[in-house]
N, C-alpha and C positions, 0 to 999 in steps of 0.2 A: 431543319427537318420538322414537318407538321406531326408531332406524336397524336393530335387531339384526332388527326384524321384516321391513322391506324386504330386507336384506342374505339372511334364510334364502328369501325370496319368490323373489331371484335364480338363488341356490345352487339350488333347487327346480328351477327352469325351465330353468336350465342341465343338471342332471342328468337330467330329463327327454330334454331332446335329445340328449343322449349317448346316451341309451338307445336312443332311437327311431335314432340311428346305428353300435346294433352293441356298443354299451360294456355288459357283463355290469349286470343292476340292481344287485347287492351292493357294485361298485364305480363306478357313475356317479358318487357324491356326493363321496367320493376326486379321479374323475378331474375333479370341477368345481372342486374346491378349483385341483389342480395347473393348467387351464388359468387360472384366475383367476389366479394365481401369478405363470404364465408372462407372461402380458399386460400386468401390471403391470412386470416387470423388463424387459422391451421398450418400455416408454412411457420409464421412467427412461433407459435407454440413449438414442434418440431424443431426447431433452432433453438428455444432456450434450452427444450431437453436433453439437447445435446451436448451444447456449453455446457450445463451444471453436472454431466456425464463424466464429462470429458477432465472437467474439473475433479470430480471425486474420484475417479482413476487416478491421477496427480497426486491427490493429496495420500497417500503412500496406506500401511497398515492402520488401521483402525486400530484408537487408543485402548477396547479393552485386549486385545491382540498382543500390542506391545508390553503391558502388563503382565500377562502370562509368563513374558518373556524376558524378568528381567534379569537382570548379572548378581553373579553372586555376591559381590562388594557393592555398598550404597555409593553410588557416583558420587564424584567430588566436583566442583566447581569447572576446575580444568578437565575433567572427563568428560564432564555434560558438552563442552564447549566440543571436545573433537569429535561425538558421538557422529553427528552429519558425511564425517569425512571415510567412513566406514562401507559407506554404499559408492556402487559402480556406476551411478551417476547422481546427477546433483539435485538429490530429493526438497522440496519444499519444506522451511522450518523446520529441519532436521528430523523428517519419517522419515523410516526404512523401508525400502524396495519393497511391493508386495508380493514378489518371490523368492526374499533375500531373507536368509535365517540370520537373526543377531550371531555376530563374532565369538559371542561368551556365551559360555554354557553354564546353567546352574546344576552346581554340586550335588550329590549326594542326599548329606543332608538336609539339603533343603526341604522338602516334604515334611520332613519331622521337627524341623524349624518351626514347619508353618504352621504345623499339625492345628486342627482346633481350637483353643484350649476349651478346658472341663472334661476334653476326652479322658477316656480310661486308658490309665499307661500301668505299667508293670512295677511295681515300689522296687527302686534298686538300681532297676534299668537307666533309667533318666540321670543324665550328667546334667551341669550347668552349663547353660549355650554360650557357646565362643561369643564374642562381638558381633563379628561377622553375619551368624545365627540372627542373632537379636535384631540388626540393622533389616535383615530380608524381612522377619516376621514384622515388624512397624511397618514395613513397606506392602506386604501380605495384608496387613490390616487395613489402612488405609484403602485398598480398592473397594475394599468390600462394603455392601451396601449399608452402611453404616452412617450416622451422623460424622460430618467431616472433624479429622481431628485435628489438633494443633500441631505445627511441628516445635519440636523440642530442642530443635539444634541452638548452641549457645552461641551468643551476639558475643562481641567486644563489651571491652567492661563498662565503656563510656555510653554504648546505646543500652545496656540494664540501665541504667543509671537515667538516662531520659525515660526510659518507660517507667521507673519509679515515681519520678517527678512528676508525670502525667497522673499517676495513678492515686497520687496525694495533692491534685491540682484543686479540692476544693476545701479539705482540709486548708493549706496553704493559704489560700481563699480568705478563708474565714478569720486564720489567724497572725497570719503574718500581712495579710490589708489592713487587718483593723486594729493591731499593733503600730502598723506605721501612718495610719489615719491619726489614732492615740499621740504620738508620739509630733507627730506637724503639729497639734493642735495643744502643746503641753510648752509651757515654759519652763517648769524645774518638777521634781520630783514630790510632790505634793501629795497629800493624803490626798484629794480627788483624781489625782491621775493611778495612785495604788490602786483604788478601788475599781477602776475604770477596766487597770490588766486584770484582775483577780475574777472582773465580772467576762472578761473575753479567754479566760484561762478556764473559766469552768461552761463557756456556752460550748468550748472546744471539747469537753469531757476530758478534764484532765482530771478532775475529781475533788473536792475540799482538801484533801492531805497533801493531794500532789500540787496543787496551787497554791495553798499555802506556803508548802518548805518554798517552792520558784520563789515569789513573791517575798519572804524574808532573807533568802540569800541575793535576792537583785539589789537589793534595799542595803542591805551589807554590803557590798562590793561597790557601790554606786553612791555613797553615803559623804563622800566626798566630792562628788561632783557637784557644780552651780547650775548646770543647765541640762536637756536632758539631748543628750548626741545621740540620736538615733543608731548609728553606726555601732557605738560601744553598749548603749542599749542591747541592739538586735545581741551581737555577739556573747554578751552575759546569758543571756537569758537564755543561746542556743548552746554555750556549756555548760548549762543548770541542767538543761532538762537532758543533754546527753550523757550527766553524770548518774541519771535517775534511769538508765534504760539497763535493762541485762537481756542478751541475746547467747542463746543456746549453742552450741559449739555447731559448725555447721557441717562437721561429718559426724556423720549417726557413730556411734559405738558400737562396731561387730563383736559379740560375745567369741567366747575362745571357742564354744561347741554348740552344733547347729543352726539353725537362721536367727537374724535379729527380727525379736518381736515386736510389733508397733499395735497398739490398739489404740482405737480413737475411737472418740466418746464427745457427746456431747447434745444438744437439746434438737429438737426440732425445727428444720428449714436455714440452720446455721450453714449448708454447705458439707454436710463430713462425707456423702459419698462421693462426690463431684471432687474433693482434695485427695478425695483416699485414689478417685483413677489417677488423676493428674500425677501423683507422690509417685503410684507401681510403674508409671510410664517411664518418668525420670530415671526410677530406679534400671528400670529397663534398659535405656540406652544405656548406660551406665554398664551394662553385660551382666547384669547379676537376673538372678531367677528369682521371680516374683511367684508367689500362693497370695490369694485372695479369699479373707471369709467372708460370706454374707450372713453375716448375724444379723442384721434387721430384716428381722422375719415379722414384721409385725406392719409396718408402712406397704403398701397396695406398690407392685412394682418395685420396689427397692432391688430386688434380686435381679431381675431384667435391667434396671440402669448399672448395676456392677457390671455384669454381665458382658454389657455393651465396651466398658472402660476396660472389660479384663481382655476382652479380642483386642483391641488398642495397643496394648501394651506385651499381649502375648502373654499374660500371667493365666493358669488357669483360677478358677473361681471352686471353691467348696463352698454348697449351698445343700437344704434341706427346701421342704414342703412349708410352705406360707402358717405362718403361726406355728414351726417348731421351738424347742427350746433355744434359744441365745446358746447356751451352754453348751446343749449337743455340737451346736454348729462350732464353736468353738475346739471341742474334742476334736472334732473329724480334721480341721484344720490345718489343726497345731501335728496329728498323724500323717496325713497326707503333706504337708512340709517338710517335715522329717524322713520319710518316704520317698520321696524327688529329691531330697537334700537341696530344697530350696535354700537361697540365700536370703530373702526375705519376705514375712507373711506380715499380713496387714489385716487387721481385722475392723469389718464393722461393725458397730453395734446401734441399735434402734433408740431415734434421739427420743427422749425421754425426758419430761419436767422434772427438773432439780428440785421440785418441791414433794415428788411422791419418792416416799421413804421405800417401798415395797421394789420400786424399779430399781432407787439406788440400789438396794440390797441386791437385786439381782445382776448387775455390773461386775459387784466383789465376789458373785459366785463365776462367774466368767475368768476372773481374773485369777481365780484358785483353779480352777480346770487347767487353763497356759501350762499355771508354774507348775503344776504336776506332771503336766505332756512334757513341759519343755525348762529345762532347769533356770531360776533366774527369770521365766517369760513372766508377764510382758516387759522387755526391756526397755520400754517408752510408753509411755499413755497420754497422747496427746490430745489433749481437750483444744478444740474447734470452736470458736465464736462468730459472730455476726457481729461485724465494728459497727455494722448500720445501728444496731441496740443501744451502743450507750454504756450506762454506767446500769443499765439490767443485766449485759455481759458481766460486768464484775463481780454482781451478785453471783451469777451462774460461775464464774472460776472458783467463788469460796467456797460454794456447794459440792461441786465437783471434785475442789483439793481434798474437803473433808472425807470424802469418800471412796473414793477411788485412788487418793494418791497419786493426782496429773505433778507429771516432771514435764511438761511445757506447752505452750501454747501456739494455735496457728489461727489466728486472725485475717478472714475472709471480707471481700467486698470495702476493703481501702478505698477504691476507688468511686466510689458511692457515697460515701458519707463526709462531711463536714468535721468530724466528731473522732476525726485522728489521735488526738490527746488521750484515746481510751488505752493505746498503751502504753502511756506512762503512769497512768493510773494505776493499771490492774502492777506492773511493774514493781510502780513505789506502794503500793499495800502490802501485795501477797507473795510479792519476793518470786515471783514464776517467769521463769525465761521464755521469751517469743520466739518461736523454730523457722515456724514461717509466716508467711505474708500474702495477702491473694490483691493483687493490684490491677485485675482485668480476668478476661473468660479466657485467653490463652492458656496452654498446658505452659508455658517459659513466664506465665506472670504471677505464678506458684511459687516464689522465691525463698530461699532462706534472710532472714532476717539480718541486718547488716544493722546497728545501732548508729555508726558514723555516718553510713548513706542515709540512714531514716532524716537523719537531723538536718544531712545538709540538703536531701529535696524537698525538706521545708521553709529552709530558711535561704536558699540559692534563688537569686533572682532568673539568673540568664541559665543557658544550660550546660555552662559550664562549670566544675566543681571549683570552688573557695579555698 
């Protein structure tokens, strides 16, 4: 069949009417082409918007939709899996119908789960939220326009354990390469190769004290050997320095009447609001009721990023006016926790140079407000370092002990620095036990302090544990 012949019969007839409507004859034949043209690129458009129409109808309820809507219990693995099997026919990557109401209905309380927080509630009223509670409002927080948060749910013990290991991979680095560079390149145990460790023990910030004792009990133990076996090397040296570690018990101590107090303290840019969410959140899923102070009233936004971490976690926040007293804020805290019969308040306080006497001073008046609100408070004072610092950290834990009386330490930004050895430093000096650990920006990389894990994701080649 000759299409080209109908195709000019068209062109023809269409130019013609162009004509008979005003179009110059010289260029009818022109302007049929160009309507022809146009027509066609108007059918195409018309057909994608219908495709991507037709598609968006398909793809079932819109995800803030489904959110609104979600089940009173936090899904579990195998519930997410049968969720799709719920609709009357067979939704795309498991949307629901978008005239199909979800099967579960949320409770009651939920609303009052969700509530706020920082709203005003009634002192008395307020129970401690069930589990259940707790699980909705993480999930309530989480949509909300917020910076994204981590989730908190616990791994197997062998993946904490590689995220350790990551998270001290330059530490490691630094000193377990250039211990076994040391060590290929040593024929016996010789004053140049002592010198050699003692100089890669303190580039690690283990400190003169705490390299020295390694270094004379290696020498002692090892004192009988002719050559130097890397192998029983490594192994010496990784239970010297795990004999030199103390780590804090890793369930807090709940006092016998009202909440456990926690204050944390510590210098500027170390991390202590950024642990103090991370801490309420944990405490959080955990089903206990979090209070939050914002006692640093003096850094530009401070109260705004609590804030943020206290909807997170669903703790509310007691806060004042920018530049009030630490102390007030403290008062109001420690009443409003006791008033909700929170299970536990966490306070912050505005980091502050361990060099000015005036701020310390104003720390131990914080700390006398607590014990008067709350019998025994603070039942922890957790002073917050920056590993990245060094052995300027250690200065700041003796300033700190002096003053405040920290019972333990939480050690931010592991995963940064070379200069891991700083807590066996601050350890073998000042005798302070390590609570926690910050080995990434995750809420789950917030960890309690494991002495035997520390040692061996330094001293574990592969990744699996020795």
């Amino acid at each position: 069949m000759n299409y080209s012949h109908y195709l000019d019969q068209y062109l023809a007839l269409l130019a013609n009417l162009l004509a008979e409507l005003g179009v110059p004859v010289g260029q009818s034949m022109f302007a049929a082409f160009v309507a022809i043209y146009i027509g066609l690129t108007l059918l195409v458009l018309l057909l994608v918007v219908l495709l991507l129409r037709c598609r968006r109808q398909r793809a079932g309820v819109p995800a803030r939709k489904r959110q609104k809507e979600l089940p009173a219990e936090p899904p579990t693995a195998e519930a997410s899996e049968q969720v799709p099997a719920v609709a009357t026919e067979t939704p795309p990557e498991g949307a629901l119908p978008v005239d199909e109401e979800p099967p579960t209905e949320v409770p009651a309380e939920t609303p009052e789960a969700a509530k706020t927080p920082g709203a005003a509630e009634t002192p008395g009223a307020a129970e401690a939220p069930r589990a259940d509670d707790v699980a909705v409002v993480a999930a309530v927080t989480d949509v909300a326009p917020l910076p994204p948060a981590e989730p908190v749910e616990p791994t197997d013990r062998a993946g904490l354990f590689q995220r350790l290991r990551q998270g001290l991979a330059k530490t490691r680095g630094s000193l377990l390469g250039r211990i076994d560079a040391l060590l290929a390149g040593s024929s016996r145990l010789d004053e140049e190769f002592v010198e050699e460790l003692e100089e890669i023990l303190v580039t690690a910030d283990f400190g003169m004290q705490a390299t020295g004792e390694l270094v004379d009990a290696l020498q002692a133990r090892l004192r009988t050997m002719t050559g130097t076996d890397p192998a029983a090397v490594r192994r010496v040296l990784q239970e010297e320095i795990r004999a030199r570690l103390l780590a804090a018990p890793e369930e807090w101590a709940q006092p016998a009447e009202g909440p456990l107090v926690i204050m944390v303290v510590g210098v500027n840019g170390v991390g202590k609001t950024t642990t103090i969410g991370k801490l309420a959140r944990q405490f959080a899923v955990q089903g206990k009721k979090v209070v939050l102070g914002a006692g640093d009233t003096f850094r530009a936004a401070a109260v705004e990023q609590l804030k943020v971490w206290g909807e997170r976690a669903g703790a509310e926040v007691i806060c004042q006016s920018e530049g009030s007293d630490p102390a007030a804020v403290a008062f109001d805290a420690a009443r409003a926790a006791v008033a909700r019969k929170a299970d536990v308040l966490i306070l912050d306080t505005a980091g502050r140079l361990h060099t000015k006497v005036n701020l310390m001073e104003e720390l131990k008046k914080v700390r006398r407000v607590l014990d008067r609100e709350i019998s025994g408070a603070p039942h922890e004072t957790l002073l917050v370092l920056d590993a990245t610092t060094g052995q300027n950290a250690l200065i700041q834990a003796k300033m700190f002990q002096e003053a405040v009386d920290v019972s333990a330490l939480a050690l931010t930004k592991l995963d940064g620095t070379a200069k891991g050895g700083i807590v066996v430093a601050i350890n073998s000096q000042l005798g302070l036990p390590v609570r926690l650990i910050g080995v990434g920006e995750g809420v789950a990389d917030l960890r309690p302090f494991d002495a035997d894990e520390f040692v061996q994701a330094l001293f574990v080649d592969s990744g699996e544990r020795s």
